[in-house]
VOKEDREN-155096 format. One record per residue (C-alpha): residue number from 1; x, y, z. Coordinates in Angstrom, 2 decimals, padded with zeros to 5 digits. Each point is the difference from the previous one (the first is absolute). Layout:
N
   num        xx        yy        zz
   NUM         X         Y         Z
...
//
This chain:
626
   num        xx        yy        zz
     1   -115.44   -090.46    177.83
     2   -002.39   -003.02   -001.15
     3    001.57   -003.28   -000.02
     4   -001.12   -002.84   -002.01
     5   -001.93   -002.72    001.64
     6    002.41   -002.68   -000.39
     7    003.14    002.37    000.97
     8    002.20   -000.96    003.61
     9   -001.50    001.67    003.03
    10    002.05    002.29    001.18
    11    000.67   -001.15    003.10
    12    000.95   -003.41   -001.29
    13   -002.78   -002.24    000.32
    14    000.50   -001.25   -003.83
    15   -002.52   -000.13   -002.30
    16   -003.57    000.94    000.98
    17   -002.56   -002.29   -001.59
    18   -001.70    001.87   -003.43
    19   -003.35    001.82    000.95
    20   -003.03   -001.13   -001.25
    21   -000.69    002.97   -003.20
    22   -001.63    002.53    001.01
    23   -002.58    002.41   -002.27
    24   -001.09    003.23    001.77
    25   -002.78    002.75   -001.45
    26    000.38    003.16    000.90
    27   -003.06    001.69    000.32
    28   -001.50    003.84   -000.28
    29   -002.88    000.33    003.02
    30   -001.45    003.33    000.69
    31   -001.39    000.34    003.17
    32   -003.49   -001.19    000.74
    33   -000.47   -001.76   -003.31
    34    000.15   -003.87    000.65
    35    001.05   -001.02   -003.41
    36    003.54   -000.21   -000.92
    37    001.60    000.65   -003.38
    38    002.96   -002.13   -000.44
    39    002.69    001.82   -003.00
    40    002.38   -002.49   -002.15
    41    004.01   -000.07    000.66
    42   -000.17    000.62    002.99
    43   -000.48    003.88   -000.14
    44   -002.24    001.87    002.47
    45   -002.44    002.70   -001.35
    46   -000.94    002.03    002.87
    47   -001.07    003.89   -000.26
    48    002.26    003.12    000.63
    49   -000.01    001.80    003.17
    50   -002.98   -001.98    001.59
    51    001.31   -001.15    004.07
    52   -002.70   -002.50   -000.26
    53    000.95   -001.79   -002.65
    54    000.46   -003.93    000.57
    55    003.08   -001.97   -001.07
    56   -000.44   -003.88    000.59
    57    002.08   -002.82   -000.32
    58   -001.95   -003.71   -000.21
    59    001.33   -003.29   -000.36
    60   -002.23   -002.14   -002.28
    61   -002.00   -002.61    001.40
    62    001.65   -003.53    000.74
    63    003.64    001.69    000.26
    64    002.27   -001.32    002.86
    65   -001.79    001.20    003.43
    66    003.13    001.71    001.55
    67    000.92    002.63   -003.21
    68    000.51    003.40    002.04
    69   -000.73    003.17   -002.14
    70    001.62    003.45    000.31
    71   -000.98    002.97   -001.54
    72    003.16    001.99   -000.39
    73    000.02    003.84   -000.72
    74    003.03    003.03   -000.35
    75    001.12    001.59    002.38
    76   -002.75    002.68    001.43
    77    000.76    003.70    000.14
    78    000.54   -000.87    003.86
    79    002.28   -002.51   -000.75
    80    000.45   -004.23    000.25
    81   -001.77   -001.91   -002.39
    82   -003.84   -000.55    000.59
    83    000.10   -003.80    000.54
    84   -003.49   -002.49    000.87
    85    000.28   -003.50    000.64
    86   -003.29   -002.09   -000.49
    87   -000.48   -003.43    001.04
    88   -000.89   -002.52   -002.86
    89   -003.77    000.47   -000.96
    90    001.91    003.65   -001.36
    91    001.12    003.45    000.81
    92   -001.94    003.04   -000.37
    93    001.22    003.71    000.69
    94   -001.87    003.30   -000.19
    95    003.16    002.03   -001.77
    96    000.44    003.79    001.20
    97    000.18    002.64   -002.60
    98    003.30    000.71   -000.44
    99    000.75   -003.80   -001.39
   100   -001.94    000.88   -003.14
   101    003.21    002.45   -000.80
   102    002.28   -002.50    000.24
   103    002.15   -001.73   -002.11
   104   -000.66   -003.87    000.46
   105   -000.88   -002.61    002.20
   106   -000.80   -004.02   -000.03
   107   -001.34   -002.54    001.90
   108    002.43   -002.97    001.40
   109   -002.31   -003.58    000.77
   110    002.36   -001.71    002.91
   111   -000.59   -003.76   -000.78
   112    001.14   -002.20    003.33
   113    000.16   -004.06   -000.80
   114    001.02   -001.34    003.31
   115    003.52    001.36    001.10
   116    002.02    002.26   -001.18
   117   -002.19    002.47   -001.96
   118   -000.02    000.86   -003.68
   119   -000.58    003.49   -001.42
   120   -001.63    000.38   -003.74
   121   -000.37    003.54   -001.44
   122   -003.71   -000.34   -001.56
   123   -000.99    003.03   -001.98
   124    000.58    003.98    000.57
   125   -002.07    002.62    000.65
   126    000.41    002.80   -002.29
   127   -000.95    003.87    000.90
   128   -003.99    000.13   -000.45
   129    000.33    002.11   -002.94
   130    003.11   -001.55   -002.08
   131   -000.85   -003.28   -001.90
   132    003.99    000.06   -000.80
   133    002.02    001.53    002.36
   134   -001.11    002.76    002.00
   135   -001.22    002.37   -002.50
   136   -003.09    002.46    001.37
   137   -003.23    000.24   -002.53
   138   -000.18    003.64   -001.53
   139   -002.50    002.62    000.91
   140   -001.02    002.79   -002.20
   141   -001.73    003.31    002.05
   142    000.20    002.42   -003.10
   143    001.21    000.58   -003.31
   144    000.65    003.64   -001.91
   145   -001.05    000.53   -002.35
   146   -002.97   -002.19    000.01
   147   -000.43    000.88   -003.74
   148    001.97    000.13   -003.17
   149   -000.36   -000.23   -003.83
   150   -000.67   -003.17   -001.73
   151    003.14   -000.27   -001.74
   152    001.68   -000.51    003.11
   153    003.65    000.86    000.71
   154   -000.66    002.52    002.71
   155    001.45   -000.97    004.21
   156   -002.53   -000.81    002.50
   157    001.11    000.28    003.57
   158   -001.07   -002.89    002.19
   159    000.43    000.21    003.41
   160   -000.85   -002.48    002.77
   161    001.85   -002.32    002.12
   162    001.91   -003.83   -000.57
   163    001.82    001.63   -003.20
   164    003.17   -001.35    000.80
   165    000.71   -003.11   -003.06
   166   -003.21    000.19   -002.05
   167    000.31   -001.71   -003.20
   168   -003.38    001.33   -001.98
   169   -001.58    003.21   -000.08
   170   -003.23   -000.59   -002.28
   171   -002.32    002.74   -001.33
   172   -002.93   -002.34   -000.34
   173    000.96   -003.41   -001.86
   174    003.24    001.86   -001.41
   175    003.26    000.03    001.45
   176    002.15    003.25    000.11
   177    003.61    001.07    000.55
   178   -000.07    001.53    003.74
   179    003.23    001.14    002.26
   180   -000.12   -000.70    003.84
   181    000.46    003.56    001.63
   182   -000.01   -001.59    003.42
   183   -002.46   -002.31    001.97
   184   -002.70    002.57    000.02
   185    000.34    000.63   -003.44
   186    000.37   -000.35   -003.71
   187   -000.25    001.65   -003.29
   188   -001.13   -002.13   -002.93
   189   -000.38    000.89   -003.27
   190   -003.88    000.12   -001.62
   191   -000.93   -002.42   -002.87
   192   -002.16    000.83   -002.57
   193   -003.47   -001.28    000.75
   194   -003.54    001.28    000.75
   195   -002.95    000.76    002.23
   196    000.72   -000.46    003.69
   197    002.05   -002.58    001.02
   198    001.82   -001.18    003.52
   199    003.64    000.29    000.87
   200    001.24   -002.94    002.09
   201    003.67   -000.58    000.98
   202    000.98   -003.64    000.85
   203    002.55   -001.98    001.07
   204    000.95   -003.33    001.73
   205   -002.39    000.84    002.39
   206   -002.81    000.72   -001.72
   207   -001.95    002.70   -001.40
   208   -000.87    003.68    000.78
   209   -003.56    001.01    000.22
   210   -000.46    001.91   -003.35
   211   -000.45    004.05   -000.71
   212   -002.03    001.22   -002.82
   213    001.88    001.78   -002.83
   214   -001.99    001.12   -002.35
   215    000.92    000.37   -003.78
   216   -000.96    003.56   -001.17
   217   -000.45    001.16   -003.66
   218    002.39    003.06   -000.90
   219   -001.84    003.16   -000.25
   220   -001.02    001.35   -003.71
   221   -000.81    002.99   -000.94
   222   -002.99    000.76   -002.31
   223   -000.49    003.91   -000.16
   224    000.39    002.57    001.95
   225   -001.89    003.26    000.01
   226    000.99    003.12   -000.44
   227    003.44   -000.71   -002.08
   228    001.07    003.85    001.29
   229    000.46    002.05    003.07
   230    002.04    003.07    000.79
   231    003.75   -000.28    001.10
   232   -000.81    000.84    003.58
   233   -002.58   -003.07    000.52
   234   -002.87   -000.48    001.78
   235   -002.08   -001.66   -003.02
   236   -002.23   -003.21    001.11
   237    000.79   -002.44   -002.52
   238   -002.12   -003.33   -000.09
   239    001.85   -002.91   -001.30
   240   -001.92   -002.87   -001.21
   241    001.21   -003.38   -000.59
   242   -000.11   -003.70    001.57
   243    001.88   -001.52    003.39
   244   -000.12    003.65    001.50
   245   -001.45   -001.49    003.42
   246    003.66   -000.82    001.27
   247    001.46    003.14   -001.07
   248    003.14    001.53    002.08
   249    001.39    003.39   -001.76
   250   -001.07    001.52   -002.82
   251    002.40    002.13   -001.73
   252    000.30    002.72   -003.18
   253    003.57   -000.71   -001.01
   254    001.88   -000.19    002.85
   255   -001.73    001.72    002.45
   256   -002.21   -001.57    002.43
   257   -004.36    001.73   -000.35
   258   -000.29    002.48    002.59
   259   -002.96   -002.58    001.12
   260   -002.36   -003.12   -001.56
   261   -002.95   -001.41    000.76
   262   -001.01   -003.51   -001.26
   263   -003.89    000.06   -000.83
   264    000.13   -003.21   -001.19
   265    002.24   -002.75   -001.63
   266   -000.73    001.53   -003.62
   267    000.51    003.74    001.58
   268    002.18    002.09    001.87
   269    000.05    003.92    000.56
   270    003.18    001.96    000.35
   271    001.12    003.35    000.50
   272    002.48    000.94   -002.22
   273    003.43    001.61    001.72
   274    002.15    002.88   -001.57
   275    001.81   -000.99   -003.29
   276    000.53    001.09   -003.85
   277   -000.48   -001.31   -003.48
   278   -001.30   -003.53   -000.39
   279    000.67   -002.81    002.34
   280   -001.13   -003.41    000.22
   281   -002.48   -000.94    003.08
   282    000.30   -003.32    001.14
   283   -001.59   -002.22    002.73
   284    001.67   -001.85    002.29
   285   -000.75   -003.06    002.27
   286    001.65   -003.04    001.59
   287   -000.33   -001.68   -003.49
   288    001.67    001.98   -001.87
   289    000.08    003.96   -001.75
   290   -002.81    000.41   -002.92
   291    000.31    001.31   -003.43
   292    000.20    003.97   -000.16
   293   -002.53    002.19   -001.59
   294    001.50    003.67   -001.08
   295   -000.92    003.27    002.25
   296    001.06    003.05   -001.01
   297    000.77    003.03    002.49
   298   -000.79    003.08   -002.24
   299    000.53    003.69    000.52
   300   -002.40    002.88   -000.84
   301   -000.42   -000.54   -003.69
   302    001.05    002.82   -002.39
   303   -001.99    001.15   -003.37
   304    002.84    001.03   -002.11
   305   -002.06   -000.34   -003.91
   306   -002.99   -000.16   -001.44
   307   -000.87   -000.95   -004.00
   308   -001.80    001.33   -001.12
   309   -000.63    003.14    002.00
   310   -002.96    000.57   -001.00
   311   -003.36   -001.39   -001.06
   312   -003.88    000.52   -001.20
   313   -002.51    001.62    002.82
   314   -001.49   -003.35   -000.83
   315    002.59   -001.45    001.68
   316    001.40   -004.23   -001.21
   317    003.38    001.21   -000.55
   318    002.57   -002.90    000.96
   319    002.36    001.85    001.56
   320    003.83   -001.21    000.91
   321    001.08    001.25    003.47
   322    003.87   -000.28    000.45
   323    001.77    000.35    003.40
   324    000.71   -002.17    002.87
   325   -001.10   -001.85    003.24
   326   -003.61   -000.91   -001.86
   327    000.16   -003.31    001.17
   328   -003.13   -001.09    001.67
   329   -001.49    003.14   -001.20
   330   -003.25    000.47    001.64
   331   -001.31    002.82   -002.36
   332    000.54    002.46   -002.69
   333   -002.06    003.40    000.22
   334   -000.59    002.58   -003.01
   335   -000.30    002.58    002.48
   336   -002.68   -000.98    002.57
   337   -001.47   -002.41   -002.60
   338    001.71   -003.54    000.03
   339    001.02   -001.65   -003.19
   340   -002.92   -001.78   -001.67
   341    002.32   -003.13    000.02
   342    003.96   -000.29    000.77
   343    002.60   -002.74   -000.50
   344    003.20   -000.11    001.68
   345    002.22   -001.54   -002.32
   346    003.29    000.45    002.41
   347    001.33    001.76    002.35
   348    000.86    003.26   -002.32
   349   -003.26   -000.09   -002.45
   350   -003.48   -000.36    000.44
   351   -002.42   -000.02   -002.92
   352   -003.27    002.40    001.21
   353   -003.19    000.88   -002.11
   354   -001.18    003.74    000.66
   355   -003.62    000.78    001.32
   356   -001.91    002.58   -001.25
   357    001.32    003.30    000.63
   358    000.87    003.68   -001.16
   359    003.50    002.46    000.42
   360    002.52   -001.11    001.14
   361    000.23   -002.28    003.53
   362    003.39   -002.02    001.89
   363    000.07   -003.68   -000.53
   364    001.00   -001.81    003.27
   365    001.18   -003.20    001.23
   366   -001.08   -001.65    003.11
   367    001.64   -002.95    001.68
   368   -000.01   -001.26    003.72
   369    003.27    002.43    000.42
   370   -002.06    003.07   -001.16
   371   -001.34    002.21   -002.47
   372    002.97    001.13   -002.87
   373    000.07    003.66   -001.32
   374   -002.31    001.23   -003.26
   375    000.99    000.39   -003.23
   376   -002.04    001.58   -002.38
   377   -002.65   -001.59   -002.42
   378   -002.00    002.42   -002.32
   379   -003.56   -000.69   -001.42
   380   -000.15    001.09   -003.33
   381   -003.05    000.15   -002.61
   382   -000.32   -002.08   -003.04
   383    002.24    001.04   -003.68
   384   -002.43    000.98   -003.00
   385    000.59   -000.43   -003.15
   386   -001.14    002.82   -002.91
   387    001.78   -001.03   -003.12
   388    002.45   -001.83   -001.51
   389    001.92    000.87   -003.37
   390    000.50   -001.54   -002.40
   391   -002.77   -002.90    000.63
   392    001.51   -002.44   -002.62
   393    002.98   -001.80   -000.41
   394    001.63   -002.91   -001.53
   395   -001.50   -004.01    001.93
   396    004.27    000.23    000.63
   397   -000.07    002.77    002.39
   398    002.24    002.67    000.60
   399   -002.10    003.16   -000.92
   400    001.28    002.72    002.62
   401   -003.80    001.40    000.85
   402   -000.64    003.09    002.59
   403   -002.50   -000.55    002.12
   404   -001.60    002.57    002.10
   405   -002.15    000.22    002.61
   406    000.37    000.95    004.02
   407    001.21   -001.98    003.37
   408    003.25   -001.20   -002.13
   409    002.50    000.81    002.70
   410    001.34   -003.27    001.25
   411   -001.39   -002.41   -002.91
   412    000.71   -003.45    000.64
   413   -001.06   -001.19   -003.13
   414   -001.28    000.87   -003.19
   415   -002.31   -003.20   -001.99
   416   -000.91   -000.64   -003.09
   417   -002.91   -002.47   -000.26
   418    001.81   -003.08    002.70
   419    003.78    001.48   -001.25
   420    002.02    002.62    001.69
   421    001.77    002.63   -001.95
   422    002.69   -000.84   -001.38
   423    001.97    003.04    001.73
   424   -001.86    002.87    001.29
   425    001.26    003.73    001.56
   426   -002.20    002.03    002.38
   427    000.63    003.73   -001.21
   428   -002.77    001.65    002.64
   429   -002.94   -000.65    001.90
   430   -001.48    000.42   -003.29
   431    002.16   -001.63   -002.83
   432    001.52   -003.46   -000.99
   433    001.98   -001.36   -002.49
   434   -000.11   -003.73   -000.61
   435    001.31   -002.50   -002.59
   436   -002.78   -002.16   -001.42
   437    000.86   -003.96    000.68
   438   -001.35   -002.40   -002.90
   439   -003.73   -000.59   -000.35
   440   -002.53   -000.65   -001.97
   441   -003.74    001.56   -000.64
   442   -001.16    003.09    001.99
   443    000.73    000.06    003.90
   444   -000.23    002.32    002.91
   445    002.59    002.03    001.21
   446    000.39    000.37    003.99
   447    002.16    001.58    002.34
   448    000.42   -001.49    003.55
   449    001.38    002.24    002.52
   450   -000.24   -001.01    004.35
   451   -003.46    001.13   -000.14
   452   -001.06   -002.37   -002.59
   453   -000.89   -000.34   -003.53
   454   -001.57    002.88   -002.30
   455   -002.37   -000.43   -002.74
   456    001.33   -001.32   -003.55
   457    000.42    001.78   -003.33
   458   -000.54   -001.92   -003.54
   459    003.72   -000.77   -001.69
   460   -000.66   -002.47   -003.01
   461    002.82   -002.13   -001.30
   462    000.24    000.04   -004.03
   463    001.70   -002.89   -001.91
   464    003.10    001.14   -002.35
   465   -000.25   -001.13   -003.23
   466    001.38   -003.47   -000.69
   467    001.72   -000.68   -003.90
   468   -000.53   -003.63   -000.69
   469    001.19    000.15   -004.05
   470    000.89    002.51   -002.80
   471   -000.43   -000.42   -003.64
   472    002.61    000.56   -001.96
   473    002.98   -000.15    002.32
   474    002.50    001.33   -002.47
   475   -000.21    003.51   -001.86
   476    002.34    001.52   -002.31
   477    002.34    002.67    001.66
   478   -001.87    002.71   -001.39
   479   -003.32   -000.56    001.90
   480   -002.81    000.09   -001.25
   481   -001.21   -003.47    000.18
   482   -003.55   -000.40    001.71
   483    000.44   -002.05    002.86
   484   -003.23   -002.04    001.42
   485    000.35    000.07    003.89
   486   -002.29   -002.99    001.92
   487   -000.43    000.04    003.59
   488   -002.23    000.86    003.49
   489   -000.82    003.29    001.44
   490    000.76    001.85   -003.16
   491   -002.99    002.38    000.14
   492    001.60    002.51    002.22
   493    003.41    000.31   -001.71
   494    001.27    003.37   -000.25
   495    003.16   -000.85   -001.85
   496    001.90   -002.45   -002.12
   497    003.75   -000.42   -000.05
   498    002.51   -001.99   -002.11
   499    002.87   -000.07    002.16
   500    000.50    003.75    001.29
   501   -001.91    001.93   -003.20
   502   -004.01    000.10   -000.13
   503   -001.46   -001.75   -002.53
   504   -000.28    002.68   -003.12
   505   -004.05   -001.06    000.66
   506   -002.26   -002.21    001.76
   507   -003.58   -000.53    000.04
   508   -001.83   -002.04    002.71
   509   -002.26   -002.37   -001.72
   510   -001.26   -001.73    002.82
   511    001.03   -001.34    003.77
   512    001.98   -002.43   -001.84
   513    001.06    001.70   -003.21
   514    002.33    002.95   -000.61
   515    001.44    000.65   -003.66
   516    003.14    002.32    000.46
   517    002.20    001.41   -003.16
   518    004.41   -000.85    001.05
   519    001.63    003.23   -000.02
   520    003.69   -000.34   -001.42
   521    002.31   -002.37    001.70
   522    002.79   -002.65    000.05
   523    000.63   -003.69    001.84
   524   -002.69   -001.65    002.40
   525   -001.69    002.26    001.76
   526   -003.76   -000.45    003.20
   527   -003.05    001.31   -001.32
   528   -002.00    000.99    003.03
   529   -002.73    001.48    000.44
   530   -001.03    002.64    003.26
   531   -003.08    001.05    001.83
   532   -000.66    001.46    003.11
   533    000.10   -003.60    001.73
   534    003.26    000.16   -001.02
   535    002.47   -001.50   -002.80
   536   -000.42   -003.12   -002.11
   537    002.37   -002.99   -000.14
   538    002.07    000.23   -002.74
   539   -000.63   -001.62   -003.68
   540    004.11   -000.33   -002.07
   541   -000.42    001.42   -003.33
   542    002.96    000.18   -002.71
   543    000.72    002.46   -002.37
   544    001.73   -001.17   -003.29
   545    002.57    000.90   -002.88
   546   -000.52   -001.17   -003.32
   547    001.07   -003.74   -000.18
   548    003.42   -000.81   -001.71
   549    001.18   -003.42   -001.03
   550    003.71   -000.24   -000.03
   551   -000.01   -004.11   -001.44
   552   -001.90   -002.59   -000.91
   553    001.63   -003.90    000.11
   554   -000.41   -001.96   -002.01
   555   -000.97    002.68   -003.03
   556   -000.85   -002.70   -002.58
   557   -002.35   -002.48    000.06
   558   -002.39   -002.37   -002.66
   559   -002.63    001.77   -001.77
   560   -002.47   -002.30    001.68
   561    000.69    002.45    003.14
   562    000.18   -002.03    003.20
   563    003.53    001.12    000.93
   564    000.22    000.60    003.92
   565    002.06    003.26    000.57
   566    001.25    002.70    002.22
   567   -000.41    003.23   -000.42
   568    002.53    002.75    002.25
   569   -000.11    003.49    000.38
   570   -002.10    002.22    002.34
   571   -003.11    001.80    000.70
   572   -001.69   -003.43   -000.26
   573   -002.27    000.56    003.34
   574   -003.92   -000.22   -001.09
   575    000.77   -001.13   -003.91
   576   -003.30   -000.37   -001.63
   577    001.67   -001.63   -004.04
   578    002.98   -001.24   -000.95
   579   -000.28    000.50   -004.07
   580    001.92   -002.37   -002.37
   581   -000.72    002.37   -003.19
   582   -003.91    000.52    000.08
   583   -000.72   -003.18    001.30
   584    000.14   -000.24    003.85
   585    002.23   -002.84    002.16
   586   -001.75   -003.16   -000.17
   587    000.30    000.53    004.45
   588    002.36    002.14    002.06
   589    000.87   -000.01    003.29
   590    001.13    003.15    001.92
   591    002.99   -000.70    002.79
   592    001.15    002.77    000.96
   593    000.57    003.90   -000.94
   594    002.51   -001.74   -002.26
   595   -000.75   -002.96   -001.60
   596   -002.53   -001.78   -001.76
   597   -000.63   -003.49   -001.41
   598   -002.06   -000.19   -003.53
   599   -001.28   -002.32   -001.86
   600   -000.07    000.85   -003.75
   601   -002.33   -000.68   -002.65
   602    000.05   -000.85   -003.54
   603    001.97    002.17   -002.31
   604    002.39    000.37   -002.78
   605    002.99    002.24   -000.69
   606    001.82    002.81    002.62
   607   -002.75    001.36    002.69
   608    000.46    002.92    002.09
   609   -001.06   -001.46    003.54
   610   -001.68    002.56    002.49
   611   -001.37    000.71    003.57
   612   -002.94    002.19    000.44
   613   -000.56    001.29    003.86
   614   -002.20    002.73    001.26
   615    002.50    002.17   -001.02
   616    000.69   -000.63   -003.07
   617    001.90   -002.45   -002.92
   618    003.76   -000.82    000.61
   619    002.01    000.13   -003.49
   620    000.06   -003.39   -001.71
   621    002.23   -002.68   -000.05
   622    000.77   -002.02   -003.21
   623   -000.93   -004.45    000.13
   624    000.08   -001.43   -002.81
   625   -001.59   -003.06   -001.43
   626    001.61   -002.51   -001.65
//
């Protein structure tokens, strides 16, 4: 225990005069270098594990001549405490190796003034590597792994030695959460960052030499090539992306490649293991899993349909192959001749254009898993045509014609001009029946079987006459009346209808003129007229009783006429006089079937008013003038 300068001796000499202040430097010397270092507070910096290592203790210049100085150690590993005693120009001690693993130590300056002596406590000396308190600097000799991705997040192992109380574990500049494992080691949690950067662990007594982590980009995957390989593996698949250099697994779905190889960081080979349908192959490294591109394990494929089934010896069919497994489908054969071109659309239908060929040959399928079974395509020759009756119809279609001709079986179309048939039958190899669509002009008929198109036959589309107007519109009910018919087309009209009974007559004046003779009839009935084109629109036309007038309001009126008046009754349709006497209405005005307004004219004494139609004069009605 220290006591203070100006405390009682202990064995009762009273107070000891106060020593002069003393102000020490401890000093770091390494042997055979003459300069010394002297360190602040007091504290000693001397190096680990080094038996040579200097420790000295120096009073300053002009201090009090008799200050001794002891250098004061722990106990050794032999026991006692290592103990030096210097006279006063210092003390200086070559240390053995096991003090550097000790806890602390100091250095005591005896000051003597006269009799008795007085003891001051002048400054410790700290262990070599702990600045406050005994604390050993770090060492790092490895960390795993030595790589990770840049978004950080994944543990590093460090291990090393002086672990025990760090307070920073820095990847770089940054700081990281880290957990002591034990003094050898610790396991600290990645920041994100990039490139290569050095992992130092310090603490009070200093810091670790750094290891080089590098940031590593997580793998991405580009393409791969093929997309397919059969179920029991084997296929070398090249995978091409970026950050492939680091790569540690590569895997389809969950099961590891039976082996890789990494060409490059933009490449890597692998040999697909066994699996089915489609899984996802992804790359793996310290930074992290890539994206996954689809490969598909696929079986033998199987050729279940073909449509058509067959085609022209010219080949150019486009052919739909139905089945399954055609996935990555490496070919499609028309017996030993491969398709001219082939799509695979999915994995059940591939879209092939036939070669050349003749007979009858076994489409195929080949994929990485094999070759499918044949089904049957047959090369047929080209349909001719030979006629086609009748050759004209109406520009609105649906004439039934026959066509005939050879190489019908299987028609996939029959064409008129750029419009298919409306509806169309094969009867034989050597007949059709089709529906003509609408048209206009003269066209080509075709027929379009697998094997391609045959040559056309002339059908010409004929306008049906069109009635824009008839004059008269009304007729008595007797017939008779010769009706002027205006319209389009009307050159080749074979007949002329009102309502359901022909016209009694007609005669085609021109292509825009028919006069036609009513037969007998009654109401409003279409005039139409029909040619082989087809029938005409329909025209009303009304046949008539002789009008009757049942009233007249007022029935008097001034002899100067002028007198507005009405006029009931019926059969008024298509008037053509209204009669006051002789002497017709000064102006009339037909409403309806059964009324009319008038306007009389001068006149003197009792008239007999009168309507005249087409049909005939009504009885009259008396008006008188007054």
């Amino acid at each position: 225990m220290l006591r203070p300068i100006d405390a009682p001796h202990p064995r009762g000499c009273g107070m000891l005069p106060k020593a002069p202040a003393l102000s020490l430097t401890l000093l770091n010397r390494l042997p055979g270098n003459a300069s010394a270092d002297p360190l602040s507070s007091g504290f000693a910096h001397l190096l680990p594990d080094t038996p040579t290592t200097t420790a000295q203790c120096r009073r300053p210049a002009g201090q009090h001549r008799h200050v001794g100085l002891h250098v004061i150690a722990p106990a050794s590993p032999a026991g006692g405490r290592y103990i030096r005693k210097a006279d006063q120009s210092g003390s200086r001690d070559v240390l053995p190796q096991w003090w550097f693993r000790s806890v602390t130590g100091y250095c005591r300056a005896m000051a003597r003034v006269g009799k008795p002596t007085a003891e001051q406590s002048v400054a410790s000396l700290r262990h070599p590597l702990d600045r406050q308190g005994g604390t050993i600097m770090p060492t790092i000799t490895a960390i795993s792994p030595s790589s990770g991705p840049a978004s950080g997040g994944n543990p590093v192992v460090i291990t090393g030695s002086g672990f025990t109380g760090p307070d920073t574990v820095r990847f770089g500049a940054t700081a990281t959460t880290f957990t002591i494992n034990s003094d050898t080691q610790i396991t600290a949690i990645a920041p994100p960052g990039t490139g290569t950067v050095q992992v130092t662990v310090s603490n009070a007594g200093g810091t670790s030499n750094g290891a080089a982590y590098t940031y590593a980009a997580v793998p991405s995957l580009i393409f791969i090539a093929p997309i397919t390989g059969p179920a029991a593996g084997g296929t070398t698949v090249t995978l091409t992306g970026t950050g492939l250099s680091s790569a540690t697994g590569v895997n389809f779905g969950a099961t590891p490649a039976t082996s890789f190889t990494i060409v490059s960081n933009t490449q890597i080979t692998a040999i697909a293991p066994a699996g089915a349908g489609t899984v996802s192959v992804t790359v793996t490294s310290a930074a992290g899993s890539s994206n996954g591109l689809p490969f598909t394990y696929v079986g033998v494929p199987t050729v279940i349909s073909l449509s058509p089934n067959s085609g022209p010896v010219t080949g150019g069919a486009v052919v739909t192959v139905t089945g399954t497994g055609f996935t990555g489908a490496t070919a499609v054969s028309f017996g030993a001749t491969p398709a001219t071109l082939f799509f695979v659309l999915s994995d059940t239908q591939i879209l092939a254009i036939a070669p050349p060929g003749t007979g009858t040959v076994q489409v195929t399928v080949t994929t990485a898993a094999g070759i499918s079974a044949g089904v049957p395509f047959t090369y047929r020759p080209v349909p001719t045509l030979s006629s086609i009756s009748p050759a004209t119809g109406p520009i609105t279609g649906g004439t039934t014609v026959i066509l005939t001709g050879t190489g019908f079986t299987g028609a996939t179309a029959v064409v008129f001009g750029i419009l298919p048939a409306a509806s169309f039958t094969v009867n034989s190899d050597t007949q059709i029946t089709a529906v003509t669509p609408p048209g206009i002009g003269t066209v080509p008929v075709t027929v379009t079987t697998a094997a391609g198109a045959s040559n056309g036959l002339a059908f010409t589309y004929v306008l049906a006459p069109i009635l824009l107007f008839l004059i008269p519109t009304v007729g008595p009910q007797a017939g008779g009346t010769t009706v002027t018919i205006t319209g389009l087309g009307l050159s080749g009209v074979t007949g002329v209808k009102f309502g359901a009974t022909p016209a009694t007559s007609f005669t085609i004046v021109s292509d825009t003129q028919i006069t036609a003779v009513t037969p007998a009839g009654t109401g409003t009935v279409a005039v139409t007229a029909t040619s082989t084109a087809g029938a005409s629109n329909g025209l009303p036309y009304t046949y008539l009783g002789i009008p009757a007038i049942t009233s007249i309001s007022p029935n008097t009126g001034p002899v100067t006429g002028g007198t507005f008046l009405a006029l009931t009754g019926t059969g008024f349709t298509g008037a053509t006089a209204v009669t006051f006497g002789a002497t017709p209405a000064t102006l009339y005005l037909v409403l309806s079937d059964t009324l009319i307004l008038a306007v009389t004219p001068p006149g003197t004494g009792t008239v007999q008013v009168t309507v005249t139609t087409a049909v005939g004069t009504s009885a009259g009605i008396p008006f008188t003038y007054v």
